[in-house]
N, C-alpha and C positions, 0 to 999 in steps of 0.2 A: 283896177280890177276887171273890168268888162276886158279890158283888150287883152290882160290874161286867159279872158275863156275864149275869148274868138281866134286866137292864136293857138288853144288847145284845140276848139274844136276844128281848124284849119290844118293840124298835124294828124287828126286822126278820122278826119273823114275819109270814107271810101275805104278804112283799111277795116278786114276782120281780124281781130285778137281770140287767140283763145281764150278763154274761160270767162266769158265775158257773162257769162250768166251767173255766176260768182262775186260778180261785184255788188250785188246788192246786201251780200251779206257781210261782206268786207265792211260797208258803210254802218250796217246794223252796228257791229261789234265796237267801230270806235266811237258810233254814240253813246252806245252802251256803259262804255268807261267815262267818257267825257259825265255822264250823266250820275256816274256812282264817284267819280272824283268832285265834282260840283255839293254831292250830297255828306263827301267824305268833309269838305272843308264847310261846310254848316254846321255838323251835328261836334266841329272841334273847337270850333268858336261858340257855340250855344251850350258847351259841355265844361267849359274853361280850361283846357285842356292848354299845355304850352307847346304840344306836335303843331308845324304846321306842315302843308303839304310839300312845301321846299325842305322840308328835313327829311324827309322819307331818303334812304339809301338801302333799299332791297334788303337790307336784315333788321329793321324795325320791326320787331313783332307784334307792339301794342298798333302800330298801324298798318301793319298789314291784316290783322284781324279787325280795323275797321274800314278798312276796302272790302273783305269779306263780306264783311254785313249792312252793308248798302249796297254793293252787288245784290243781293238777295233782295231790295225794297226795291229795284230797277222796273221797272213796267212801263211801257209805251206801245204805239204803234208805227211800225219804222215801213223799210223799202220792202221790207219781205215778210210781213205781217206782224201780227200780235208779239212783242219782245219780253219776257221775264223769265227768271231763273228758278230752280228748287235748291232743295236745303243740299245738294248732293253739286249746284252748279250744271245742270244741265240744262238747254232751254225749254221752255215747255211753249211748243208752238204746234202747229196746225199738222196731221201726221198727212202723211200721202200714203194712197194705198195701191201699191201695184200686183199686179199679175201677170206671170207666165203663161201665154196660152200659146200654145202648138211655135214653141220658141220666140216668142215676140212678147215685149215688153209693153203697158200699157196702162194707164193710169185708170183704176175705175172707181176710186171715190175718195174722201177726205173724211179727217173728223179732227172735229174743233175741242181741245180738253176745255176752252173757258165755259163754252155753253153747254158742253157733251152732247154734241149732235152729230150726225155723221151727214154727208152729202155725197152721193152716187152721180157717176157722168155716167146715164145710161146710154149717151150719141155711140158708145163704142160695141156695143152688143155683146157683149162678153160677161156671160154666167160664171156663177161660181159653182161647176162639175167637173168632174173628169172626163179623160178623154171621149168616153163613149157618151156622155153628159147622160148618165144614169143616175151616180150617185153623187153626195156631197165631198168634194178631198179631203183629204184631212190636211189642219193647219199649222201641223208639228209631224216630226222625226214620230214613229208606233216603235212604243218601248215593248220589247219581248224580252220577258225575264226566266230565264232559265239556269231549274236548280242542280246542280252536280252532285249526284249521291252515292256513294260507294257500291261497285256493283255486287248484286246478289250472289252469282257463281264463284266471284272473288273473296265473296266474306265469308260462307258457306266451307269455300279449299279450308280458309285461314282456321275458322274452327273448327274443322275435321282435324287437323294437325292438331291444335291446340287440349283439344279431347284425347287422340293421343297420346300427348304428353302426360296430360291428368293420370291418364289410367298407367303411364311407367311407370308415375309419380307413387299412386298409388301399389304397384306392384312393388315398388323396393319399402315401402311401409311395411307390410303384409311377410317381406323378406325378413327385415329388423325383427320383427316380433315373433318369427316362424321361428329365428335360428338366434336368439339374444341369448342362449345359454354357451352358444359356444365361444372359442377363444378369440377367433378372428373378429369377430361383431361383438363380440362384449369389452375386447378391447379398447376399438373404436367408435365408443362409447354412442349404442345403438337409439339409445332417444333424444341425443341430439342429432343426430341422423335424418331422425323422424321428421324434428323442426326444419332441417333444412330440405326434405322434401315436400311439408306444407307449404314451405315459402315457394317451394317452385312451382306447385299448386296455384299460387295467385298468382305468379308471377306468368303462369298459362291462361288463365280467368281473367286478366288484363284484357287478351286479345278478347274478347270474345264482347265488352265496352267500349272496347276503340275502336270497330267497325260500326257502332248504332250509330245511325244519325236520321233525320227526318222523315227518309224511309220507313226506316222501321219504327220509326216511336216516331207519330203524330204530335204527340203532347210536348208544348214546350215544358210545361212543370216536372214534367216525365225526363225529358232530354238536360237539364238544370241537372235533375239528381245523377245522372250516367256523369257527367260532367266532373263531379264529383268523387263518384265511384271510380272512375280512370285514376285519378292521383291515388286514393284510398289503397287500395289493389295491390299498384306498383311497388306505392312506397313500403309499405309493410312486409309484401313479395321480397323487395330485395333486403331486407330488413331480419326476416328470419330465415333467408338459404346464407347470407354471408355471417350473419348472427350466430348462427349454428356451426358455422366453417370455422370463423376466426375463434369463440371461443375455444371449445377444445383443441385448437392446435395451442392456444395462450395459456392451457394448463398442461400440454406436456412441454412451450418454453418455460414455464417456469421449476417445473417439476426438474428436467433434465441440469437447467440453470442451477438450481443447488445441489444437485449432485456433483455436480463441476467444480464447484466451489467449497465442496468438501462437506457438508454441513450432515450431522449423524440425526437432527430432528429433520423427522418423517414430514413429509409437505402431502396435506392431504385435501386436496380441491374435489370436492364433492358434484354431483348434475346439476343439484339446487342452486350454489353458486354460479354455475354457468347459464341457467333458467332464469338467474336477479340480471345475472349482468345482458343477457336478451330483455327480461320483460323492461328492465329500463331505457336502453333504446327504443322500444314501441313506445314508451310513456313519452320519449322525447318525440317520436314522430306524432304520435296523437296529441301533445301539443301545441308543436308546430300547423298541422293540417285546421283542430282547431281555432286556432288565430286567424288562419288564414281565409276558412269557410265563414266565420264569423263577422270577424272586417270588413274583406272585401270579397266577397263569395265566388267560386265559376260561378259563370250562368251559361244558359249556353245563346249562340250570337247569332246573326247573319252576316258571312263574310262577301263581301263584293270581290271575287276575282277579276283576273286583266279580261279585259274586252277580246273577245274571238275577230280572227278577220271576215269583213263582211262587203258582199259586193253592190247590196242595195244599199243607197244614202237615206229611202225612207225610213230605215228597221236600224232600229238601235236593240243590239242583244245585250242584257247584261245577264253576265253569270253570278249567281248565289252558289254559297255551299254553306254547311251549317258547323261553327266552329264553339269554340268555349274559349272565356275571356273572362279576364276579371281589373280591378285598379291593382296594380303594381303585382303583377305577373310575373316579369321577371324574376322580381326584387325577392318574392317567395321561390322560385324558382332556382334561384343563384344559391339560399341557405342551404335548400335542399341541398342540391347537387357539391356543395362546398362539403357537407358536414355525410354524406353519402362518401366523399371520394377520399374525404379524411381516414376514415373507415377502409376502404380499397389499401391507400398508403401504408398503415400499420397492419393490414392482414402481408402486404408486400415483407414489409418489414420482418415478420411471422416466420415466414417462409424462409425468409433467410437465415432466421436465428437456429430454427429445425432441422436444418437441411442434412446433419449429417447425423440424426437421429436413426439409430440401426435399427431399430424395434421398426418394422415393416408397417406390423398394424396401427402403429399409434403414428408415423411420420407419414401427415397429407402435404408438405410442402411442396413440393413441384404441382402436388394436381391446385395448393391454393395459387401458387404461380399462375397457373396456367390460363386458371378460372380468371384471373385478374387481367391479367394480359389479353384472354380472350375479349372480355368486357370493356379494358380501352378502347382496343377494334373496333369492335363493333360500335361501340359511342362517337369515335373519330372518323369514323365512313358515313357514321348513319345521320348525323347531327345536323351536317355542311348539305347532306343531299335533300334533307328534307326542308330545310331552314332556304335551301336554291327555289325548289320546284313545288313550292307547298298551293299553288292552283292546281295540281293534278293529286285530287284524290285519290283515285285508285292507286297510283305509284307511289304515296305516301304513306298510305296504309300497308301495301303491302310490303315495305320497306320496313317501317313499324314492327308489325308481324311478322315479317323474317327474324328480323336479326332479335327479337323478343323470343320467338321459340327455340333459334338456333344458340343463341348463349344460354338460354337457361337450360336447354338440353345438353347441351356441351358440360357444364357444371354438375348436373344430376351424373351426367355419366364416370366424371373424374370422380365422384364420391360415391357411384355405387358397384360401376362394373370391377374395380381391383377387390374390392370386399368377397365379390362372389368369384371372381377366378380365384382370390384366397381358399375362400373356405371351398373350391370344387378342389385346388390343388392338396389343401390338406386331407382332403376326404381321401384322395387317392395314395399320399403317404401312409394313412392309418390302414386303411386295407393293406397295402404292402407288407407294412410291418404286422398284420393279423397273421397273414399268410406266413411272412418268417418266419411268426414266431411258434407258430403251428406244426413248421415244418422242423425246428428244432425239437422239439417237444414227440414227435414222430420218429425222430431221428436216435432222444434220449433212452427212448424205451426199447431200442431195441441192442439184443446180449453181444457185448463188448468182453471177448475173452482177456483183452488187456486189462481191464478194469481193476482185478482183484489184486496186480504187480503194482497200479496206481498208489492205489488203497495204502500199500505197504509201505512204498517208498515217501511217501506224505506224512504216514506216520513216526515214520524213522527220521524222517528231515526234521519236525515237529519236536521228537524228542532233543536231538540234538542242538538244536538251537533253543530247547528250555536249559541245557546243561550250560551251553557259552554263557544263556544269559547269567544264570548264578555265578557262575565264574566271574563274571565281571562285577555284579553286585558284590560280592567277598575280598576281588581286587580293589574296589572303592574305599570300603571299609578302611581296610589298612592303609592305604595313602591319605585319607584322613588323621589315622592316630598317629602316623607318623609326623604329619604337619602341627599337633596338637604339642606332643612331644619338642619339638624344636624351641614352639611359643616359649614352651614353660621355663626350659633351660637357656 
């Protein structure tokens, strides 16, 4: 053995190795196992155990969790000090403490976790200040938190339109009830009208909850209940404009449907009926919502958007913005939208069964088409871009609020602007015919020397074909007895 070391250290005198400062730790670590296999093959023998250490082949579990746990009893002191492990396998030995001063590396002091002391090398003269060594550095990344809130002039635009909308909303209500005696609005069937302009009413009142956020409502108990009110709104919004839409087009298919089909009993679908069959969809929504607020409620959150780019490594920006979240989101999210679009399908459906309904006032199909087709649109543009880019609040809201004002104005208009060019174009047929018939009746009074020869030959025509008719009743007669006659002989 000696002549082995004088022959190593004979090959490696005079040469430098790299990492030669490395070696002591090298040495550490195989003592380290040497010393936890030593302790592994005791505690298998004084445990009665029939492992021994020549059975180990790297997928023994029962012994490889007891390497584990004499690793963890290891404690000595080796080449490069105090040696033992934690419950996680990490050494727990002496820290070094360095510092960057004016780009130079330098060690200025240690600390010991056995004793918890620290020990400073003050030979190096190096404080712990910043550059100008006024103040103390700091010893971490300074987190700046910054919150994203919808801007003011942009929420402001959004409810100016959405007030707007209220007050058409309101104006074709006001329309329904001004002129419900006449033909064209009473046709079509003016207080469900009404419903489907209260629903475009919330369905405007919507926007006006989805712009609060932090900003303006301080209070999270306060920001909770908005949270809330955004689903409330929507879902009920769309709930009586298409409620209102689809039933009465579903009482003149069925109306028309047994005409078609021949049937002489009167089919008599009353408002009341089409008022059950609305207020039971809200009973379903208001069950649904319900469950949902109850269970698992919104509340409202703080959402960590992606990090901004930033050029200092000291300043860590994290962006906030204030969102609503609840357990299984989706999952209510999906019934909705399932049992929503089910609804859209059979108004589609509607549409097409009406379609060739000649009665002007009572056939909405093309504008229920349109209303439909409109609101895929918009759900298919607006869904993908908001679900991309939802860290940029203000483009999200106002995407939101778009396409929320413009389909549900798009829909108030298909169901109220043909009503009123109806009834302005009937206005103007009835005056017409005022004037006609005025101008006849102007026309009849005055003296027609032909009149009195009318008079005459009206009369005489009159007589004569009272005379044929007798004639003919008397010819009857006798082709009768003559047929009588025949029987009997």
């Amino acid at each position: 053995m000696p002549e082995v070391i004088e022959q190593y250290d004979m090959s490696v005198r005079g040469k430098n190795y790299p990492g030669t400062e490395y070696f002591p730790y090298g040495y550490d670590a195989a003592y380290a196992v040497a010393l936890a296999l030593n302790a592994s093959h005791t505690w298998l023998r004084e445990n009665g155990s029939a492992l021994r250490l020549e059975d180990y082949n790297y997928v023994t579990p029962e012994m490889t969790q007891v390497f584990l746990d004499q690793m963890d009893n290891v404690s000595y002191f080796g080449a490069t000090g105090p040696v033992s492990f934690d419950k996680t396998g990490d050494r727990i030995g002496l820290w070094v403490i360095e510092q960057v001063f004016n780009g130079t590396d330098a060690v200025v002091g240690y600390y010991d976790p056995f004793s918890a002391t620290f020990t400073w090398e003050n030979s190096t003269g190096i404080i712990f200040a910043d550059i100008d060594g006024t103040s103390v550095p700091i010893d971490a990344p300074l987190e700046v938190v910054i919150f994203h809130y919808i801007s003011l002039p942009l929420y402001i635009a959004t409810c100016a339109f959405a007030t707007a909308g209220v007050l058409v909303a309101f104006a074709f209500l006001y329309f329904n009830y001004r002129f419900r005696e006449k033909r064209v609005i009473k046709l079509s069937s003016p207080r469900l009208n009404n419903v489907i302009a209260v629903g475009c009413m919330c369905c405007y009142a919507s926007v006006y909850v989805f712009g609060l956020d932090g900003n303006l409502v301080p209070s999270r108990a306060a920001l909770d209940a908005v949270c809330k009110v955004r689903a409330v709104f929507l879902t009920y919004g769309f709930t009586l404009l298409f409620g209102g839409l689809l039933t009465k087009t579903w009482r003149v298919s069925v109306i028309f449907a047994s005409a078609g089909r021949g049937d002489t009993k009167r089919v008599n679908i009353k408002d009341q009926h089409l008022f059950a069959i609305i207020a039971m969809n809200l009973m379903l929504d208001t069950v649904l919502l319900a469950a949902w607020m109850t269970l698992f409620p919104l509340k409202s959150v703080v959402l960590n958007l992606p990090e901004p780019p930033q050029d200092d490594d000291d300043i860590i920006v994290v962006a906030r913005a204030d969102g609503c979240d609840s357990r299984h989101l989706m999952v209510f999210m999906s019934v909705i939208y399932t049992y929503k679009g089910m609804q859209l399908l059979y108004g589609a459906f509607l549409a097409w069964e009406t379609r060739k309904v000649k009665v002007v006032e009572l056939n909405d199909s093309q504008y229920i088409g349109l209303s439909i087709y409109n609101v895929f649109i918009l759900c298919a543009i607006g869904a993908p871009i908001v679900s991309i880019v939802d860290n940029q609040k203000d483009f999200v809201f106002a995407v939101v609020a778009t396409f929320t004002i413009f389909g549900t104005s798009v829909t108030l208009a298909f169901v109220s602007v043909p009503k009123i060019q109806q009834l302005k174009n009937n206005s103007v047929t009835l005056q017409t015919c005022a004037t006609v018939t005025q101008t006849q009746r102007t026309i009849s009074v005055l003296p027609d020397p032909a009149a009195k020869n009318y008079a005459e030959d009206i009369a005489r025509i009159k007589a004569e074909l009272l005379k044929k008719t007798e004639e003919a009743e008397e010819l009857k007669k006798k082709i009768d007895r003559a047929a009588t006659c025949r029987e009997t002989h």
